[in-house]
C-alpha positions in Angstrom: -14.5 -7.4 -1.0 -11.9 -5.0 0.7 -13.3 -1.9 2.1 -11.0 1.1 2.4 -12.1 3.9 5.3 -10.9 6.3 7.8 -8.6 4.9 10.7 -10.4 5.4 14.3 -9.4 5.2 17.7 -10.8 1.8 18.0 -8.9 0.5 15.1 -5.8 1.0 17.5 -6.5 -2.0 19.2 -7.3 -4.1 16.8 -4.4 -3.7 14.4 -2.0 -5.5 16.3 -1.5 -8.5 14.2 -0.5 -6.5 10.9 2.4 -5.0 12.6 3.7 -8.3 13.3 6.1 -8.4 10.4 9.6 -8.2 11.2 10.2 -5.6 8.3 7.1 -3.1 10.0 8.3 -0.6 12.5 5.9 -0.2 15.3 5.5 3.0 17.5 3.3 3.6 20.9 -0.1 4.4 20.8 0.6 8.2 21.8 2.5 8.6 17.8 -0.3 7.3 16.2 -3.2 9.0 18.1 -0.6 12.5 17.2 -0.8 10.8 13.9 -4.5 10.7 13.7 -5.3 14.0 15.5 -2.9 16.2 12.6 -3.6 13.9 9.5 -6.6 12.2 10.3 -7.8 12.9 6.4 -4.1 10.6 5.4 -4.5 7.4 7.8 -6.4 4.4 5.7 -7.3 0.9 6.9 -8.0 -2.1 4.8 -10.7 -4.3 6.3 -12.2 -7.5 5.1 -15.9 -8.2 5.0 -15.8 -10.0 8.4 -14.3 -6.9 9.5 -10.7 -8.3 10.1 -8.3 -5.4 9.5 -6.3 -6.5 6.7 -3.3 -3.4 6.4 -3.7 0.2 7.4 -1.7 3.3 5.4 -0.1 6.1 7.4 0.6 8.9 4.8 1.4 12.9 5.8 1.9 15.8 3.5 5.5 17.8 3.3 5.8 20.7 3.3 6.9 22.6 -0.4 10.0 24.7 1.5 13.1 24.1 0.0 15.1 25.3 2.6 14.4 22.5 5.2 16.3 19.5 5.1 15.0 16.1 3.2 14.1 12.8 4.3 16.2 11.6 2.1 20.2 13.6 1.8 20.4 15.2 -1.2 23.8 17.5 -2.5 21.2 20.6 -3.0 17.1 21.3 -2.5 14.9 20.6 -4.7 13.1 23.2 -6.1 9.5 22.7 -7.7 10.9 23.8 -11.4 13.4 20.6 -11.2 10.4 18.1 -10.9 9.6 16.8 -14.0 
């Protein structure tokens, strides 16, 4: 069965073969251990009962101010009120 659990250090070097899709974008190690050091709470791996990493999630939290800019362009903010 799949475990889920906290991403480490050593998991760094071990992860290489999941990133070998064409369609996942890769960074340096530096991102991810700046990654790890502000959101460590937000970065999941998957790992198999041998103890092959299977996928890993990198996830942060945004901030709630509407007056920086989105991710994605949008003609005004969104405020909390307009979220269904």
């Amino acid at each position: 069965m799949t475990t889920l659990r906290a991403f480490t250090c050593d998991d760094l070097f071990r992860f290489n073969n999941i990133n070998l899709d064409p369609l996942t974008e890769t960074y340096g190690i530096p991102f991810y251990l700046q990654y790890l050091a502000h959101w460590p709470e937000y970065f999941i791996v998957a790992e198999a009962p041998g103890g092959e990493l299977m996928g890993y999630n990198m996830r942060k939290a945004l901030s709630r101010d509407t007056e920086k800019k989105s991710i994605i362009p949008l003609p005004h903010p969104v405020r909390p009120e307009d979220i269904e």
